[in-house]
Legacy VTK file of the C-alpha trace (Angstrom):
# vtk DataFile Version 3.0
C-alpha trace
ASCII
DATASET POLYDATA
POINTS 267 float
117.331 26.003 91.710
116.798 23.455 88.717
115.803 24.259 84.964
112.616 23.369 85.595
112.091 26.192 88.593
112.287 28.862 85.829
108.977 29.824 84.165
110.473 32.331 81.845
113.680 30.672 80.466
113.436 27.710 78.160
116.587 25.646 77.699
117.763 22.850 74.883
120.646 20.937 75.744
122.717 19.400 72.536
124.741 16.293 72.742
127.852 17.960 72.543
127.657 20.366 75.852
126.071 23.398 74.104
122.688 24.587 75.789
120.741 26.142 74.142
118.498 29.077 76.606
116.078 31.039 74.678
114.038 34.176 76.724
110.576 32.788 76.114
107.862 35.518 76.465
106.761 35.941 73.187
103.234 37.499 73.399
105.293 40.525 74.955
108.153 40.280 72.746
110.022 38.925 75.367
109.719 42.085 77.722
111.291 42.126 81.407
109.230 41.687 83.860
109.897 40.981 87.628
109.828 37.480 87.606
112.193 37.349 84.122
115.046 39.636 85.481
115.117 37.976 88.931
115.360 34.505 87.125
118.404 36.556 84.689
120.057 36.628 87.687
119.860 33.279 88.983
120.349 30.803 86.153
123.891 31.235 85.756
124.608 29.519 88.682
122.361 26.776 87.641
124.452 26.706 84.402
127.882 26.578 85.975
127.134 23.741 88.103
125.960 21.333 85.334
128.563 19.943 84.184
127.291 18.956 81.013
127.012 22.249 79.586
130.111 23.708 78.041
128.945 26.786 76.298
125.651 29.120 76.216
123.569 30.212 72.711
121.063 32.760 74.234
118.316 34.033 72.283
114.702 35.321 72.426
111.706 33.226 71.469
109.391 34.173 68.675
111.050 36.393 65.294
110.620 39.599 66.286
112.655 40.352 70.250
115.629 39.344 71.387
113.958 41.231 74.673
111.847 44.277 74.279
112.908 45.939 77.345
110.751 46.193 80.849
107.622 45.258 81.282
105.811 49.105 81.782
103.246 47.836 84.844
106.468 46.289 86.492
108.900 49.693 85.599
105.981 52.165 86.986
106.068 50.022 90.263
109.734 51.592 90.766
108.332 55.144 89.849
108.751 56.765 93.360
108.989 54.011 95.361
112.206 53.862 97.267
111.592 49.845 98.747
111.236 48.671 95.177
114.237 50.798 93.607
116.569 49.035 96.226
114.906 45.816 95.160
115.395 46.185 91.411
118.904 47.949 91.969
120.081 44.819 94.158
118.845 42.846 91.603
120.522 44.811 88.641
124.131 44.473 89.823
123.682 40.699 90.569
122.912 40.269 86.548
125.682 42.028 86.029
128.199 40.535 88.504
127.067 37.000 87.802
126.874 37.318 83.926
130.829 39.078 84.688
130.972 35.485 87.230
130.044 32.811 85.131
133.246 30.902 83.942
131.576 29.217 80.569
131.003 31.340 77.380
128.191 33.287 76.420
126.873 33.279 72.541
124.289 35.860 72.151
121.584 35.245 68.817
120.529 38.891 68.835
117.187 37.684 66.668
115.596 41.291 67.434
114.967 44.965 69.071
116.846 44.059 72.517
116.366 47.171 74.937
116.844 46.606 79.021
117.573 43.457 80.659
117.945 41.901 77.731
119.944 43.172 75.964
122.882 43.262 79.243
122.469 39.595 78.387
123.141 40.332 74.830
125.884 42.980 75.316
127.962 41.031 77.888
127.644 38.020 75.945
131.160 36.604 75.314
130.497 36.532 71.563
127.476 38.078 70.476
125.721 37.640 66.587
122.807 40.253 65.913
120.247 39.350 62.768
121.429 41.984 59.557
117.789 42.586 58.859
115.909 42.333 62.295
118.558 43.157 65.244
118.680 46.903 66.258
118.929 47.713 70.309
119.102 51.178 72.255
120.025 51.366 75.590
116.369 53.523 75.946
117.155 54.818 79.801
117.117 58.599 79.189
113.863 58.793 77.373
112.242 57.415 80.486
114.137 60.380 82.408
116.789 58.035 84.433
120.410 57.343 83.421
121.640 54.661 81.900
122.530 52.341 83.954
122.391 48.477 84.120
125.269 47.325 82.152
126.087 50.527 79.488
129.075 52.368 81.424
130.145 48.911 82.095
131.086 47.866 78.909
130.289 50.552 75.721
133.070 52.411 76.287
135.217 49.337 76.043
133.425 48.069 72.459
133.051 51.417 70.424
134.788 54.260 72.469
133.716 57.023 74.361
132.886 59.230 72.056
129.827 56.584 70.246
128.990 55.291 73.727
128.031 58.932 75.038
126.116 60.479 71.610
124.175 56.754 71.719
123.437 56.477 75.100
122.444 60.682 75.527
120.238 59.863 72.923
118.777 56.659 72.994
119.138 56.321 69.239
118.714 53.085 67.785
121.722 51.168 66.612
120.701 48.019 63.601
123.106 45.292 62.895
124.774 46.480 60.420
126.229 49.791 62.446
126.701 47.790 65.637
129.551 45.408 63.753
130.877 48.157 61.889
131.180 50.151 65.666
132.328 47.120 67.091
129.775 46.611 69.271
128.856 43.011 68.012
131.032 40.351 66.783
129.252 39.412 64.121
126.113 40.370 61.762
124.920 37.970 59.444
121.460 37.237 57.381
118.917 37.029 59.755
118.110 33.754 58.260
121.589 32.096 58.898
121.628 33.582 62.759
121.165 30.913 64.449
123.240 28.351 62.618
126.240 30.953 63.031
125.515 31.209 66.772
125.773 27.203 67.236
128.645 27.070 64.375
130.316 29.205 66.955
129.085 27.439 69.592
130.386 24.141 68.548
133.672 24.795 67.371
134.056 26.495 70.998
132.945 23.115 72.674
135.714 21.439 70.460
138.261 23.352 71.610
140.323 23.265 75.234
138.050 24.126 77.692
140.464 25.182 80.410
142.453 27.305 77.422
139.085 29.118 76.492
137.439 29.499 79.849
140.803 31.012 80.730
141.299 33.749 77.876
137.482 34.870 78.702
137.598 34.982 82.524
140.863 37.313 81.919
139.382 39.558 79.721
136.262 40.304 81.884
138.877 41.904 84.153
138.219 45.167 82.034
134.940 45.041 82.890
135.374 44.511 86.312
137.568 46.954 86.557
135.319 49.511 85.751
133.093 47.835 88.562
133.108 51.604 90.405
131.999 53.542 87.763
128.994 50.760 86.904
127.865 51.399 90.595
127.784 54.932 90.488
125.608 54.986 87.103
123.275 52.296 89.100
122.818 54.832 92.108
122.230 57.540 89.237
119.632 55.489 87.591
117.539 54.627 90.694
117.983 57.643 91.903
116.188 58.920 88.530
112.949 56.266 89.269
112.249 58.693 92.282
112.467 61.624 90.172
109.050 63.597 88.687
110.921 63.339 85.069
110.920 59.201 85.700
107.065 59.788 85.973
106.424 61.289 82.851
108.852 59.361 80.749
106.599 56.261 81.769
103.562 58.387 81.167
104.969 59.417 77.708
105.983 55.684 76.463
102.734 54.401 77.590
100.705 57.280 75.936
103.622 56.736 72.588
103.896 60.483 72.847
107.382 62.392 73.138
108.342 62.817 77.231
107.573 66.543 78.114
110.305 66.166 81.273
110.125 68.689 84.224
113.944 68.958 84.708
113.907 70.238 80.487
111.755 73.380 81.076
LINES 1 268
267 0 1 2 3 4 5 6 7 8 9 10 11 12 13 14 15 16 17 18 19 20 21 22 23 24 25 26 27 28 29 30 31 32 33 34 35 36 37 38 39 40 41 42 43 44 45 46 47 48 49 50 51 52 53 54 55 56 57 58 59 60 61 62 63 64 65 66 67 68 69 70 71 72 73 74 75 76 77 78 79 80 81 82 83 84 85 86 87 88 89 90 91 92 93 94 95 96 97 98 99 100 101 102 103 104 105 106 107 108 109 110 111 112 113 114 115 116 117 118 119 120 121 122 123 124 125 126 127 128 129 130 131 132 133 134 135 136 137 138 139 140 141 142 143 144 145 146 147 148 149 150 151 152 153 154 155 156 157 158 159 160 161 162 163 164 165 166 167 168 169 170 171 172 173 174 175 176 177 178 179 180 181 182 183 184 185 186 187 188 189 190 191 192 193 194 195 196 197 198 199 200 201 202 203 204 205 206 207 208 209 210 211 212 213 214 215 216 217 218 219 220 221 222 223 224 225 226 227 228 229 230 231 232 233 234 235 236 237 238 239 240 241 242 243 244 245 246 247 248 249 250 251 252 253 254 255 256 257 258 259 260 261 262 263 264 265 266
């Protein structure tokens, strides 16, 4: 694939090897559909073969979503339907793997609410920068009845502990900027109007540096993460297991209707 193949990812490239990628479906706040988290997995390969491009500042178009989690016409498509669970399951490891994969860093401008595919992007960004006054993400799996899957087991445990990453994830409470750096879940949390010059004053001093020396110390430390590979693929099978569950039903039913979930398995 080229840059040009993607119809959901915009991309900027600067002079001095940083690219610039920004998730560009603003009239939905940037939510997942199909289309966006099959391209999610697919661009980093694009990215790793141009050799122009030394680093990566991803954000979300528009000042209000980093990414506003799935698309609900695309999630209720997976609501009992075994063929497209194994599609979207396939297709959830492979953003994870390849984002785990990709040799150059990652600089994550978390602009926004970031739920779902998104905000794996923004989580296993290599250093990621969430707006003080806008940024707040939830990994929201268990209100729509499955477990939390995609990237959470991965890599929560590893930023603020067990003990945060199982009362936030349980409950799908919301966590702002401000509590994510003090948790350690972010790098960094700055003004939301100085965001993105942080992200590409970051950016920029890493394209300075040795490339082999930095590319190095981050390909190392993803070997926590994909360590943990195992217990990532179990909470995948758990979550798409979940989509074929009655309680998956009404979850969707109770976001679309903004109503609290009444779940069968609860009564």
């Amino acid at each position: 694939m080229k840059y040009e193949d993607f119809q959901h990812l915009l991309f900027e490239h600067k002079d001095n090897g940083v690219l610039l990628m920004t998730l560009n479906r603003p009239d939905v706040m940037n939510a997942t559909n199909a289309r966006l988290h099959w391209e999610l997995t697919k661009i980093w390969a694009v990215i790793q073969d141009d050799a122009s491009v030394k680093n990566v500042v991803v954000t979300g178009a528009g000042d209000r979503a980093f990414s506003a989690g799935g698309d609900l016409d695309w999630v209720s498509g997976m609501v009992g339907n075994p063929k497209a669970v194994e599609g979207v399951r396939q297709e959830a490891a492979d953003l994870v793997y390849n984002i785990l994969s990709f040799e150059k860093p990652i600089i994550s401008a978390i602009n926004g609410v970031a739920v779902g595919a998104g905000l794996v992007v923004a989580m296993l960004a290599d250093i990621s920068i969430i707006s003080k006054e806008k940024g707040k993400f939830t990994d929201g799996h268990v209100k729509l009845g499955v477990a939390a899957g995609d990237h959470a087991a991965i890599i929560w445990p590893l930023l603020c502990g067990m003990a945060k990453a199982k009362y936030y994830l349980m409950t799908a409470e919301f966590i702002n900027g401000e509590q994510a750096e003090r948790m350690g879940m972010v790098s960094l949390c700055v003004p939301h109007a100085e965001l993105m010059d942080e992200a590409f004053k970051v950016a920029n001093q890493l394209a300075k540096g040795s490339q082999s020396a930095i590319n190095g110390t981050k390909n190392t430390l993803n070997g926590w993460m994909k360590m943990a590979s195992p217990i990532f693929e179990a909470s995948l099978r758990e979550e798409m297991l979940n989509f074929l569950s009655d309680d998956a039903k009404e979850g969707v039913a109770a976001v679309r209707e903004k109503r609290a979930p009444n779940f069968p398995s609860a009564q």
